[in-house]
DRENGUTOR-342147 format. One record per residue (C-alpha): residue number from 1; residue in one letter; z, y negated, x. Coordinates in steps of 0.5 Angstrom, whole numbers. Each point is the difference from the previous one (the first is absolute). Example, Ala and Ser with C-alpha at 12.3 -4.5 7.8 and 13.67 -1.06 7.14 Angstrom:
BEGIN
<rec 1, "A", <16, 9, 25>> <rec 2, "S", <-2, -7, 2>> 
***
This chain:
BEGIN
<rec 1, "X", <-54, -116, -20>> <rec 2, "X", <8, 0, 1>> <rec 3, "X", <2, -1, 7>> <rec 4, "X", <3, 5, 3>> <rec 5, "X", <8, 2, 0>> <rec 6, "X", <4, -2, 5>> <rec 7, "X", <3, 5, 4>> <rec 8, "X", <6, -3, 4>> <rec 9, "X", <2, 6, 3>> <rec 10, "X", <-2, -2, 7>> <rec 11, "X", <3, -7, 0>> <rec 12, "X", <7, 3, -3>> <rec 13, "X", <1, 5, 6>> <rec 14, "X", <-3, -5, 5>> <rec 15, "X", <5, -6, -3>> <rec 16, "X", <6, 6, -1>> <rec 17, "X", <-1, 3, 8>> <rec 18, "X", <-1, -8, 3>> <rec 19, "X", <7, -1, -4>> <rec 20, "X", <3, 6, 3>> <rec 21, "X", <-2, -2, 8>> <rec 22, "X", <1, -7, -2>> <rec 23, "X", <7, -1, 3>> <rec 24, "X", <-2, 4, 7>> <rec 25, "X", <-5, -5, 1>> <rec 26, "X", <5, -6, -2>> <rec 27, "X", <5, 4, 7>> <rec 28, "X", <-6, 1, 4>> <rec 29, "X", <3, -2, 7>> <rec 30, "X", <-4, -5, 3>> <rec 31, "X", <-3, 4, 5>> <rec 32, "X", <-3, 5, -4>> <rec 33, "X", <-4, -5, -4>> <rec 34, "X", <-3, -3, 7>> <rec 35, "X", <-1, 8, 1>> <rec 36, "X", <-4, 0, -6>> <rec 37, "X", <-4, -6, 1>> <rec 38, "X", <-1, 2, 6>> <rec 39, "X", <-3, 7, -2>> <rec 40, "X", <-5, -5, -4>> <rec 41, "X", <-5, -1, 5>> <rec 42, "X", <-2, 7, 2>> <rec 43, "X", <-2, 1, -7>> <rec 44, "X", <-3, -7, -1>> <rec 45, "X", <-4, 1, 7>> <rec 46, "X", <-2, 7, -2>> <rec 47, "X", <-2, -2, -8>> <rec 48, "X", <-4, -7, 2>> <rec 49, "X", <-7, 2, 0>> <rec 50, "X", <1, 4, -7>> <rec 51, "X", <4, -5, -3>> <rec 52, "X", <-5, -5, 3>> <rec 53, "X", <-6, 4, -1>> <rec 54, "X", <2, 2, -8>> <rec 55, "X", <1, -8, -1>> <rec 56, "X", <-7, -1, 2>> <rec 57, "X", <-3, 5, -3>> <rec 58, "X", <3, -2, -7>> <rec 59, "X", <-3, -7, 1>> <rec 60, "X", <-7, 2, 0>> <rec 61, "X", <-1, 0, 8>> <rec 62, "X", <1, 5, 6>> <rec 63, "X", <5, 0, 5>> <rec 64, "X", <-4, -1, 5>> <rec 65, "X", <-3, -7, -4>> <rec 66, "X", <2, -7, 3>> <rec 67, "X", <4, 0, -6>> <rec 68, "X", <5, 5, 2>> <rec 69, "X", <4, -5, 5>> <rec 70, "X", <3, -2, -6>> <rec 71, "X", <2, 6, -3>> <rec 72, "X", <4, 2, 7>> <rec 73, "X", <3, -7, -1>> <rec 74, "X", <3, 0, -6>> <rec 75, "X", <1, 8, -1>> <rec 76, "X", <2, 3, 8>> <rec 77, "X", <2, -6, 4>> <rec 78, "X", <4, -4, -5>> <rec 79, "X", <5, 5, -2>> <rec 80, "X", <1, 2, 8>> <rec 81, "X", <1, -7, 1>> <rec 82, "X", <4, -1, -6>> <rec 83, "X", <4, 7, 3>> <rec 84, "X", <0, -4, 7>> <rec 85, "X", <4, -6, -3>> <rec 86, "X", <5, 4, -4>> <rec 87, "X", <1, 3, 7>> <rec 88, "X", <1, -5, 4>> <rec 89, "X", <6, -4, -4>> <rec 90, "X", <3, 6, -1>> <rec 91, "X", <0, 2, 7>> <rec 92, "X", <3, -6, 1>> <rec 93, "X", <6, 1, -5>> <rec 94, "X", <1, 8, 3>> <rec 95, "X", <0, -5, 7>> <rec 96, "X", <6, -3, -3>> <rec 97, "X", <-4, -6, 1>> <rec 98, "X", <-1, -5, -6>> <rec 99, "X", <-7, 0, -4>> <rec 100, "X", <-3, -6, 1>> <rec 101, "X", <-2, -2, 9>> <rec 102, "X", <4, -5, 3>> <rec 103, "X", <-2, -8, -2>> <rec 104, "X", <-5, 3, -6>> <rec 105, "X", <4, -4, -5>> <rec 106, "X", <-1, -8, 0>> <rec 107, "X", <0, -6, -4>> <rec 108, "X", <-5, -5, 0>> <rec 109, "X", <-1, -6, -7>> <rec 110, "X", <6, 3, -3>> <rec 111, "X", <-1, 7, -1>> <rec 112, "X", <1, 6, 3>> <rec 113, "X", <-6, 4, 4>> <rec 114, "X", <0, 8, 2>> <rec 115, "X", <-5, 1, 7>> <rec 116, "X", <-3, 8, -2>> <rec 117, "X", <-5, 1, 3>> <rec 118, "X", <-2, 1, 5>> <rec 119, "X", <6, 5, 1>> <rec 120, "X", <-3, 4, 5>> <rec 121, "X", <-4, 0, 7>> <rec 122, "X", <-4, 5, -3>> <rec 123, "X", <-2, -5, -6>> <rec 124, "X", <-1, -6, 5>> <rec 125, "X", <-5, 4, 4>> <rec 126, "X", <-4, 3, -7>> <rec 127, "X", <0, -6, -3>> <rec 128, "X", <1, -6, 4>> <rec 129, "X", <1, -6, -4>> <rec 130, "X", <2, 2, -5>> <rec 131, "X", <7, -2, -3>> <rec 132, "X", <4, 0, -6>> <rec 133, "X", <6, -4, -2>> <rec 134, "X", <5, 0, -7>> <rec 135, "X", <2, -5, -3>> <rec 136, "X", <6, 1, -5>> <rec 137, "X", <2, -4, -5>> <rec 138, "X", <4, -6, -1>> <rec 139, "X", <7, 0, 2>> <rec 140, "X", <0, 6, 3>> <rec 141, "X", <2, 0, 8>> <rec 142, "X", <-1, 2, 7>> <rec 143, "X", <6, 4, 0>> <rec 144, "X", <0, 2, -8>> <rec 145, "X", <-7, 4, 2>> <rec 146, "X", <3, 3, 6>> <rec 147, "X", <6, 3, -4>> <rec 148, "X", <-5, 2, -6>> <rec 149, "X", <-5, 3, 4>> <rec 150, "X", <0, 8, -2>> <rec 151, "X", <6, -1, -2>> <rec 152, "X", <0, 6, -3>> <rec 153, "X", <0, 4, 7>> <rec 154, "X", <6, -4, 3>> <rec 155, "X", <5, 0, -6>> <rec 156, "X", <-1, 8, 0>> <rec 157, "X", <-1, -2, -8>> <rec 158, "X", <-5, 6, -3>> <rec 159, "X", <-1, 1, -7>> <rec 160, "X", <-4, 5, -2>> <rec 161, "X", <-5, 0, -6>> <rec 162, "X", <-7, 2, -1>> <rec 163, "X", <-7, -4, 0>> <rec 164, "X", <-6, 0, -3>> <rec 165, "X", <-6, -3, 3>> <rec 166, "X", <-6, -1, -4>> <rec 167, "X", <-5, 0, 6>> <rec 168, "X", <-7, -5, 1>> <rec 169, "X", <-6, 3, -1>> <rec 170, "X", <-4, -4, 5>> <rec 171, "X", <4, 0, 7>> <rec 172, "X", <1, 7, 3>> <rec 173, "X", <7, -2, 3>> <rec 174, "X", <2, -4, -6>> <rec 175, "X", <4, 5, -3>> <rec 176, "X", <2, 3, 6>> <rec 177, "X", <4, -6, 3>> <rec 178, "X", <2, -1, -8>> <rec 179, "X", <4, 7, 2>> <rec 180, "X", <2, -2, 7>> <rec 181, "X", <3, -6, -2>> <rec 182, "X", <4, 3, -6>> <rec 183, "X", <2, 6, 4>> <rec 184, "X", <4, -5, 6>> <rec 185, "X", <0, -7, -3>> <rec 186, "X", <3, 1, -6>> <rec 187, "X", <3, 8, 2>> <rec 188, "X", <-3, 3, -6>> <rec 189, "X", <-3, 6, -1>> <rec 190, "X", <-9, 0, -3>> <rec 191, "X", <-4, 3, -6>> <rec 192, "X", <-7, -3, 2>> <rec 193, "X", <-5, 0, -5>> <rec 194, "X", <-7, 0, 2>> <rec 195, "X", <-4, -4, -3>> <rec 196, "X", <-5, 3, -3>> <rec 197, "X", <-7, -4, 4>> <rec 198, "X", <3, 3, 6>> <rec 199, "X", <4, 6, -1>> <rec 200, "X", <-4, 4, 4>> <rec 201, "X", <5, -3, 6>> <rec 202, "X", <6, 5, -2>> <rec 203, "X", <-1, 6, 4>> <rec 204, "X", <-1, -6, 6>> <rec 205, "X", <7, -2, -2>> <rec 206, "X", <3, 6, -1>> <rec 207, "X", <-2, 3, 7>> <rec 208, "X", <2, -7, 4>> <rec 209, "X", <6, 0, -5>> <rec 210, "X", <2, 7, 1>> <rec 211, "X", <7, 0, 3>> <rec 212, "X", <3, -5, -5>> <rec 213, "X", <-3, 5, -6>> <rec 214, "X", <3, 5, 3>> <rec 215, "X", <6, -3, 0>> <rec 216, "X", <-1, -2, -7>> <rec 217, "X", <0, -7, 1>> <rec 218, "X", <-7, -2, -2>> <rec 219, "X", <-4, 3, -6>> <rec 220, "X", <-8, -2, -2>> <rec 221, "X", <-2, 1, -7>> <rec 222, "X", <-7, -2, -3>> <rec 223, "X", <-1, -3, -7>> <rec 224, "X", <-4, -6, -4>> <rec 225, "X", <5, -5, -5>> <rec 226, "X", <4, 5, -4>> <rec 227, "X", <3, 3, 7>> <rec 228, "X", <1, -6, 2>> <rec 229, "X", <3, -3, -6>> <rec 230, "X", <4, 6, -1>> <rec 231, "X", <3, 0, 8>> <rec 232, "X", <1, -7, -2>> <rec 233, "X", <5, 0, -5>> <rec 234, "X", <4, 7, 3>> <rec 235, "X", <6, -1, 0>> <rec 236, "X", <0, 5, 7>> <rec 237, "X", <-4, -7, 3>> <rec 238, "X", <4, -6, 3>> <rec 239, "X", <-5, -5, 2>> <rec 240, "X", <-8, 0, 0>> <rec 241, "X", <-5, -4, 5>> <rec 242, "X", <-6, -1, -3>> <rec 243, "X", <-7, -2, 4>> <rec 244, "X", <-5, -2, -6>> <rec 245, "X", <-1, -6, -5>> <rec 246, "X", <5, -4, -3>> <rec 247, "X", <-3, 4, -6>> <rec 248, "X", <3, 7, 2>> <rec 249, "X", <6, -4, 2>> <rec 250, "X", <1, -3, -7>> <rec 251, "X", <-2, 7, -3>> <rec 252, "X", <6, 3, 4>> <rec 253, "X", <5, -6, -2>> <rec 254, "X", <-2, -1, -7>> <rec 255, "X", <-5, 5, -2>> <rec 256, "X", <-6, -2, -4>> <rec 257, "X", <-2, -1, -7>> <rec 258, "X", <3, -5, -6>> <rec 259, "X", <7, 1, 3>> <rec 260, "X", <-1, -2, 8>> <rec 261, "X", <0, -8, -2>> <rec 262, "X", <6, 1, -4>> <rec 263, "X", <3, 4, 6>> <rec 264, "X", <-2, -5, 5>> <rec 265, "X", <2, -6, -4>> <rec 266, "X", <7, 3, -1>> <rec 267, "X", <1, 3, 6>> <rec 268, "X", <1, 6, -2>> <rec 269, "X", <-4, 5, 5>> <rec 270, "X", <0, 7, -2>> <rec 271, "X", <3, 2, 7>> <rec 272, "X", <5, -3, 4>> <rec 273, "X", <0, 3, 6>> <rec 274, "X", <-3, -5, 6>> <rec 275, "X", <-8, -1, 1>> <rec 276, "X", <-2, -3, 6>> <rec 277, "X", <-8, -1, 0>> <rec 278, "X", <-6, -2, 4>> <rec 279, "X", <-6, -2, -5>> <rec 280, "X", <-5, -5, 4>> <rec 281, "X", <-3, -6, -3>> <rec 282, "X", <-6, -4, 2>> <rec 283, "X", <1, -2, 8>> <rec 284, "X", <-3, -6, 2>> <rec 285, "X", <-2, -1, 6>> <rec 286, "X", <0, -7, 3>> <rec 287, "X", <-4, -2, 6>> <rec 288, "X", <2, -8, 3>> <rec 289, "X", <-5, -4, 3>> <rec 290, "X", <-1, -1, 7>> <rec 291, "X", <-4, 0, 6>> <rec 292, "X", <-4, 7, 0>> <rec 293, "X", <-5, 2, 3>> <rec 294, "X", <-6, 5, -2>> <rec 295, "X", <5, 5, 3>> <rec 296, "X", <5, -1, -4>> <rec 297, "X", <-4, 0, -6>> <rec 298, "X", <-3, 7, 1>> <rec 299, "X", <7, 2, 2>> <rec 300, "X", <4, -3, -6>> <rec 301, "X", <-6, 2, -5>> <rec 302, "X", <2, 8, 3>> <rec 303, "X", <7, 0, -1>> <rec 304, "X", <-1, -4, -8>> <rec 305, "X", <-5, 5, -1>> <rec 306, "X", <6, 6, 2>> <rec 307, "X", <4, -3, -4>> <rec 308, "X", <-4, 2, -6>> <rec 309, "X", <-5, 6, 2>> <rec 310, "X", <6, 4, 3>> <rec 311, "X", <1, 6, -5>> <rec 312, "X", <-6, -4, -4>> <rec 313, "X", <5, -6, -2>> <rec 314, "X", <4, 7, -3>> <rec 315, "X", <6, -3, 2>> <rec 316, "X", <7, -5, -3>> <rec 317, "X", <-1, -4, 6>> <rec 318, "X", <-7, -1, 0>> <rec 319, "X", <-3, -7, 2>> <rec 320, "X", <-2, -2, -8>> <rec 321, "X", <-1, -8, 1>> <rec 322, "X", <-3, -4, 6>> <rec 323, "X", <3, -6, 0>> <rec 324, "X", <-4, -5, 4>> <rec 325, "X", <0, -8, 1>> <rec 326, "X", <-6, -3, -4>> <rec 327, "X", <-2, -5, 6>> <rec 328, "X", <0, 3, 6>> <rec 329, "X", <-7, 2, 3>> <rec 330, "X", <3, 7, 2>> <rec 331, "X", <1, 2, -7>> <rec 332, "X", <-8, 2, -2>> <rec 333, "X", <0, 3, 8>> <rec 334, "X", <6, 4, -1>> <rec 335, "X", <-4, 3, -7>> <rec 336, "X", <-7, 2, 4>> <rec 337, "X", <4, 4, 4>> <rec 338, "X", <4, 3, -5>> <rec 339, "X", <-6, 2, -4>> <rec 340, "X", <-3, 2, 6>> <rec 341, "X", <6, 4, 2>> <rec 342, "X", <0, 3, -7>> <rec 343, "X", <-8, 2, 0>> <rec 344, "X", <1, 4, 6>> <rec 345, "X", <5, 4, -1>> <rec 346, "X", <-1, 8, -1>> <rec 347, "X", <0, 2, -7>> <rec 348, "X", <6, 3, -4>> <rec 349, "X", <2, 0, -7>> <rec 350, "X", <5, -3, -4>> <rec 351, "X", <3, 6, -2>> <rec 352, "X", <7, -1, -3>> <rec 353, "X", <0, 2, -8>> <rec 354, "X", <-2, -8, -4>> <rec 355, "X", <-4, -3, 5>> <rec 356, "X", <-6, 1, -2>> <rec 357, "X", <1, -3, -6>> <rec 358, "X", <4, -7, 2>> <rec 359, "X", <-6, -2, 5>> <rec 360, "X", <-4, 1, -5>> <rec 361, "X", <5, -5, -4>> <rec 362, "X", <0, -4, 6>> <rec 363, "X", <-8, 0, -1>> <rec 364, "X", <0, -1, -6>> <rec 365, "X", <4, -7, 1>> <rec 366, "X", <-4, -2, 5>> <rec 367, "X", <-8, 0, 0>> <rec 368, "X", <0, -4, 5>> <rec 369, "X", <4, 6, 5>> <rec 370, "X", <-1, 2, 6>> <rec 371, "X", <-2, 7, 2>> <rec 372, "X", <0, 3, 6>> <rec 373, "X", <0, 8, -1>> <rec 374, "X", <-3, 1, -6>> <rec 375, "X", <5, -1, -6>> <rec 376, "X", <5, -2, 4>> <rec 377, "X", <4, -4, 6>> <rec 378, "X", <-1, -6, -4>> <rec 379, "X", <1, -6, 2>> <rec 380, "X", <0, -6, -5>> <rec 381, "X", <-1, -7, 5>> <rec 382, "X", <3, -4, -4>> <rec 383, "X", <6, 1, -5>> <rec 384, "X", <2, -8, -4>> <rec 385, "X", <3, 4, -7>> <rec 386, "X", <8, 2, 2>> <rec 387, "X", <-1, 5, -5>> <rec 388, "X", <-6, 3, 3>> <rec 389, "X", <2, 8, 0>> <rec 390, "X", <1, 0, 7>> <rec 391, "X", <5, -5, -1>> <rec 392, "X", <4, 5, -5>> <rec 393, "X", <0, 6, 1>> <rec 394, "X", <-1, 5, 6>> <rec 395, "X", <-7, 2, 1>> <rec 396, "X", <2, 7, 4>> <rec 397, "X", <-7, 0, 2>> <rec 398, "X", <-6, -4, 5>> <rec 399, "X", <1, -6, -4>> <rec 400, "X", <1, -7, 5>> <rec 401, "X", <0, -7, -2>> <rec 402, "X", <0, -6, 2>> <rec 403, "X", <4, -6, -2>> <rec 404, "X", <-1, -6, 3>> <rec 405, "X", <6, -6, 1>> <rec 406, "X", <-1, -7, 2>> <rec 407, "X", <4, -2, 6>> <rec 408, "X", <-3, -4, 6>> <rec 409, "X", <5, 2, 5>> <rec 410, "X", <5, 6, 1>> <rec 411, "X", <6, -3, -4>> <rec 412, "X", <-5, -3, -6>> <rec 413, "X", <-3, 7, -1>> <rec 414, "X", <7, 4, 1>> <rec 415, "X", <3, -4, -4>> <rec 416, "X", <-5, 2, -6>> <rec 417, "X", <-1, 8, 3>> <rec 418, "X", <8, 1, -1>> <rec 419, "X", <0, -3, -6>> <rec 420, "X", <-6, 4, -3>> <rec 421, "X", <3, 6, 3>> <rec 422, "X", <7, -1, -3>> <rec 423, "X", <-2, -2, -7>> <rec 424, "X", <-7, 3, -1>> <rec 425, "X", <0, 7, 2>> <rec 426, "X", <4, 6, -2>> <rec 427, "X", <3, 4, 4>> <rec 428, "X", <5, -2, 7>> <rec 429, "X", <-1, 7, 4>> <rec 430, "X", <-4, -4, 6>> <rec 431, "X", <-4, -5, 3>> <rec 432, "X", <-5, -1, 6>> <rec 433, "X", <-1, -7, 3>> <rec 434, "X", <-5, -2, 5>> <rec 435, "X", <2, -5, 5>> <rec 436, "X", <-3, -2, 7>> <rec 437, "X", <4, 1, 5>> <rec 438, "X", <-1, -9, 1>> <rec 439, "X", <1, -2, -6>> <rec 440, "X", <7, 4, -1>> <rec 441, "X", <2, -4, 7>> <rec 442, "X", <-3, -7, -3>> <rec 443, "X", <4, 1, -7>> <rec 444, "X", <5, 5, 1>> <rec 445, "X", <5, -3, -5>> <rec 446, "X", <-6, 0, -5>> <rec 447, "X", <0, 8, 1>> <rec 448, "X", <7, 1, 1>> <rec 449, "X", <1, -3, -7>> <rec 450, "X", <-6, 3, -4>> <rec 451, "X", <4, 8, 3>> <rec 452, "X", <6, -2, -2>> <rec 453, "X", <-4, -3, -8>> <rec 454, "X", <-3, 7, -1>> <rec 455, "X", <3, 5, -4>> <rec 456, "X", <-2, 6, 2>> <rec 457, "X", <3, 5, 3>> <rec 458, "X", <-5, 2, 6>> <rec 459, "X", <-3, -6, 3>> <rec 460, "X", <-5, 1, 5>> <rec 461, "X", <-3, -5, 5>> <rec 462, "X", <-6, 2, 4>> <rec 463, "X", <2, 7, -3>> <rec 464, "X", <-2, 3, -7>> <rec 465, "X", <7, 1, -3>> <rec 466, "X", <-2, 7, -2>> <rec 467, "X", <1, 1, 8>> <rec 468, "X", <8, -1, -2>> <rec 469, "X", <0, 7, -3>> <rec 470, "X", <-2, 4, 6>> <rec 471, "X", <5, -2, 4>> <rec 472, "X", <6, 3, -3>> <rec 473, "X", <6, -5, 3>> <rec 474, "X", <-3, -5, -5>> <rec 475, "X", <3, 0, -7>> <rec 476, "X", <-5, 1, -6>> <rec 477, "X", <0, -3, -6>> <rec 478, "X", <-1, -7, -5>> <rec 479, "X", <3, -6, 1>> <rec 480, "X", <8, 0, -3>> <rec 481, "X", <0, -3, -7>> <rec 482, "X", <-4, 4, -5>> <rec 483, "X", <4, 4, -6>> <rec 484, "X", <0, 6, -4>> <rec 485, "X", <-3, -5, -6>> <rec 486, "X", <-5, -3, 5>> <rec 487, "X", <-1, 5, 6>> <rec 488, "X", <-6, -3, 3>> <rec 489, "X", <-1, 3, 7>> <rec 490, "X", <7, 4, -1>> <rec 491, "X", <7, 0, 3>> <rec 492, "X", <3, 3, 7>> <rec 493, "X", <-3, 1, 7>> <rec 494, "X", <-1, 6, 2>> <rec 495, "X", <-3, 3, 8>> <rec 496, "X", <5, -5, 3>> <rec 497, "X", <3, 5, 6>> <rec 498, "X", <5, -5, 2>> <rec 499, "X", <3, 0, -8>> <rec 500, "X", <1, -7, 0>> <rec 501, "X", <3, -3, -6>> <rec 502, "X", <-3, -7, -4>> <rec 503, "X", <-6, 0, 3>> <rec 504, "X", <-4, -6, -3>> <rec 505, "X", <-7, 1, 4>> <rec 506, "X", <-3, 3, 6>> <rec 507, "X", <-5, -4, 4>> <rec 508, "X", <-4, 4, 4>> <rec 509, "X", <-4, -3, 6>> <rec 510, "X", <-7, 2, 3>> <rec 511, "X", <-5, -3, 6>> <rec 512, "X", <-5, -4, -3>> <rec 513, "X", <-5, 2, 4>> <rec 514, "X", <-1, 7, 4>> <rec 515, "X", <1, 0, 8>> <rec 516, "X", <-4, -2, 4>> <rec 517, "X", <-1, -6, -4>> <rec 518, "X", <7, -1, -3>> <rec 519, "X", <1, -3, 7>> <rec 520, "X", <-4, -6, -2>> <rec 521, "X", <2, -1, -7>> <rec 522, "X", <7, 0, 1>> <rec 523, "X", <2, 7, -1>> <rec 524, "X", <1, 4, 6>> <rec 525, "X", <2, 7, 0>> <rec 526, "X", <-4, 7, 1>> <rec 527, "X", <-2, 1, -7>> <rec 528, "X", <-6, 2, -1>> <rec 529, "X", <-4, 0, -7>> <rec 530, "X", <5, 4, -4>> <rec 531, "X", <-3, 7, -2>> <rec 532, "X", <2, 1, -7>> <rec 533, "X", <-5, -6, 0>> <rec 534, "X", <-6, 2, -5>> <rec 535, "X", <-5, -2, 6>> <rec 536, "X", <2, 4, 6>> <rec 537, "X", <-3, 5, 3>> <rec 538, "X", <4, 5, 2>> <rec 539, "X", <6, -2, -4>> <rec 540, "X", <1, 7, -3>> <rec 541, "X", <0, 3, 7>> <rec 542, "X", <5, -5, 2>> <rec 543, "X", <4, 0, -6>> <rec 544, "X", <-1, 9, 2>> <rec 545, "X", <3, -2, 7>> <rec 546, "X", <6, -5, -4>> <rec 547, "X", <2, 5, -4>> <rec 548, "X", <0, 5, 6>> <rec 549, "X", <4, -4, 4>> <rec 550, "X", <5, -3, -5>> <rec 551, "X", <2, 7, -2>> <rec 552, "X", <1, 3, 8>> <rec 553, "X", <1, -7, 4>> <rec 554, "X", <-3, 1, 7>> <rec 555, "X", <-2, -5, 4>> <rec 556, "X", <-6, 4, 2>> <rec 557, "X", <-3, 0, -6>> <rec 558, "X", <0, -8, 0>> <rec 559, "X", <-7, -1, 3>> <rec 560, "X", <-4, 4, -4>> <rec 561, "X", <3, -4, -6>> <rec 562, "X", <-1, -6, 3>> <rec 563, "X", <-7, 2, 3>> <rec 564, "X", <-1, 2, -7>> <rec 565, "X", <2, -7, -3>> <rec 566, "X", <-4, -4, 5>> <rec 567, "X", <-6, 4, -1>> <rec 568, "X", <0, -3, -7>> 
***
């Protein structure tokens, strides 16, 4: 059967209007663009519970199902906090103030550190000890950074251009803070395009969008390969962010077929506009030895198992590969309480298109695999082969496995677990690395040397580096370094409210332990076991009350989210 004509009548008027209101967008004065972020949060707070309940619903679950919490984390809370952010920097600049707080820019080693999270008292309260810092690139100085941030908004530069935006298919928020970051840190007006596994988002959108697609400054499209490809090359279309695989990435650089190698290898692209993109990878998780207790087993086998059962593992920086030391006595405790973890979750599908069909291949090179819901949330012990599938290519789905690296102290091992990470896996999109509080106390130099080692653009300690993305000051993207001809995990940082210049990596802290019992383990704070954790029991409540505090800011309603986050 032929496929279908393609009409672009659509994509032309959406591409033509956009050109049109580009330049009114380019002008808008400062103010009036805080105005329209601000006009944001109504909408997001009166569409939080369809937009939440719509993800459930398409995910195989209701929106009453322990499940949901993630739904209103990644789709609600994080673009009201992404929203938050952007108003807090620009706040600043309309202040006459500069972007970034007073003593937020330091050196240390040799390199330059950007502090950007916390930012607010708000954040302090609602996630207490958290913390974030960037590290830029080489060279670059304290003063060059403050000179560079949103550059932009202080050299009253504004080029006007049209962007396309090829929405993610997993995350909710994914494509709306794509939007947001074209709209007002490159200055450019969007057509987005759904993707079409989660194109049942739009009318969400386009009711939380409303005033910029009146203003003409925004428009959706639907559509599958032919219009995205025809969007791609149309001359109407200035730049283009991409969240997928580095398959897509390449289909939109080189094209496909006998001629795409001949393209790459002359370099010779089929477009010559810029391609940021964001394209995941394999993430490992790493988990240092140390002095933990049956507590801290219990806890740290929670948060690895969130790391892959968030969203069914459907996500770019889904932990894939648990690094563990082979010698420590830890290593089989922190695998009984993962599986333990693993088999006491409720059920839910892996629902995203293919999924099926690569755990069956992870089966398939398995026989020996764990299954822990009938043919998925997978876990292969004991991976020795550095070819192993896991090792290679993105699951995209409940697979889990364990490689196991000698190293009797924590130097030795980190050592190994750094070198495997940067050499062996693909992909540079993020890290997550456990350590006992202790142990980074005794061997700070070691863990300070492994952070600077690691390529990857998000380094989580103690936290889940999917965490970064939530948080909206931080940038998101890859470590520097991949080309159009090899793209890996991509190019560009997007998010990054603050719009800093060169960055090489952000390293987001966490507590190692929840409080109370952070007070014994070296990691005081008032964090309770966080809510978007798989395990908690009223974490789509609380995340409901996040939500609702995020996007209308009161301090009466703080005790209801943090009764709700101690009850978990």
């Amino acid at each position: 059967m032929n496929s279908p004509a393609l009409d672009t009548t659509v994509l032309d008027r959406a591409l033509r209007e956009l050109r049109h209101n580009a330049p009114s967008w380019a002008t808008a004065p400062l103010t009036e663009r805080i105005g329209l972020l601000q006009g944001l949060m109504p909408r997001i707070g009166d569409s939080a519970a369809d937009l939440a309940a719509a993800g459930a619903y398409a995910k195989g679950y209701g929106p009453d199902s322990p499940w949901a919490g993630e739904d209103w984390a990644g789709g609600p809370w994080a673009l009201a906090q992404h929203v938050t952010a952007r108003l807090h920097v620009l706040r600043r600049l309309a202040a006459g103030r500069e972007p970034l707080h007073s003593g937020a820019v330091h050196e240390r080693s040799g390199r330059t550190w950007v502090d950007v999270f916390p930012a607010t008292r708000w954040d302090s309260l609602l996630l207490g000890g958290y913390s974030a810092q960037v590290r830029m690139q080489a060279g670059i100085t304290a003063a060059h950074v403050r000179h560079r941030a949103a550059a932009q908004y202080r050299s009253g530069v504004r080029r006007p251009g049209v962007a396309l935006v090829l929405g993610a298919g997993n995350v909710a928020s994914l494509t709306a803070t794509d939007i947001l970051h074209k709209l007002y840190a490159e200055g450019q007006v969007v057509i987005a395009k759904m993707n079409p596994v989660n194109a049942y988002l739009r009318p969400h959108f386009e009711r939380i969008f409303a005033e910029f697609i009146q203003r003409g400054w925004l428009r959706f499209v639907d559509g599958g390969p032919a219009e995205g490809a025809y969007l791609t090359t149309h001359d109407g279309v200035d730049s283009i962010h991409v969240t997928g695989s580095d398959r897509t990435h390449d289909a939109i650089v080189w094209g496909t077929g006998e001629h795409a190698q001949r393209r790459r290898r002359e370099d010779t692209p089929l477009i010559d506009k810029p391609v940021t993109s964001e394209l995941g990878g394999v993430s490992p998780c790493i988990v240092v030895p140390g002095p933990w207790s049956r507590a801290d087993f219990r806890f740290q086998a929670e948060h690895i198992v969130t790391s892959k059962m968030n969203n069914s593992g459907h996500n770019c920086i889904a932990s894939q590969v648990l690094v563990l030391p082979r010698s420590w006595p830890g290593t089989e405790l922190l695998l009984q309480e993962t599986r333990r973890v693993l088999r006491a979750l409720p059920a839910r599908t892996d629902y995203y298109p293919g999924a099926h069909q690569r755990l069956q291949a992870v089966l398939a090179a398995h026989p020996r695999a764990e299954c822990h819901a009938g043919d998925s949330r997978i876990l292969v012990s004991d991976i020795v082969d550095h070819d192993d599938m896991l090792l290679t290519g993105e699951v995209f789905a409940s697979a889990l496995g364990v490689v196991r690296l000698p190293g009797e102290t924590p130097a030795h091992f980190l050592r190994h677990a750094v070198d495997f990470a940067n050499t062996v896996l693909p992909g540079t999109l993020g890290a997550t690395l456990i350590v006992h509080p202790r142990t980074e106390r005794i061997h700070p130099d070691t863990v300070e040397g492994a952070l600077d080692e690691l390529r990857y653009g998000t380094i989580g300690v103690n936290s889940w580096s999917g965490v970064n993305f939530l948080l909206g000051y931080t940038p998101w993207g890859a470590h520097p370094g991949h080309t159009r001809q090899a793209i890996g995990s991509g190019v560009g940082f997007v998010n990054n409210a603050f719009m800093l210049e060169d960055v090489e990596k952000t390293v987001l802290r966490a507590p190692f332990a929840p409080a109370p019992r952070g007070l014994f383990t070296g990691c005081p704070s008032l964090s309770p076991k966080p809510p978007y954790f798989v395990t908690h029991r009223t974490g789509r409540t609380t995340l409901e009350r996040v939500t609702r505090f995020t996007t209308a800011p009161s301090p009466a309603r703080l005790p209801a989210v943090l009764a709700g986050a101690l009850r978990g």
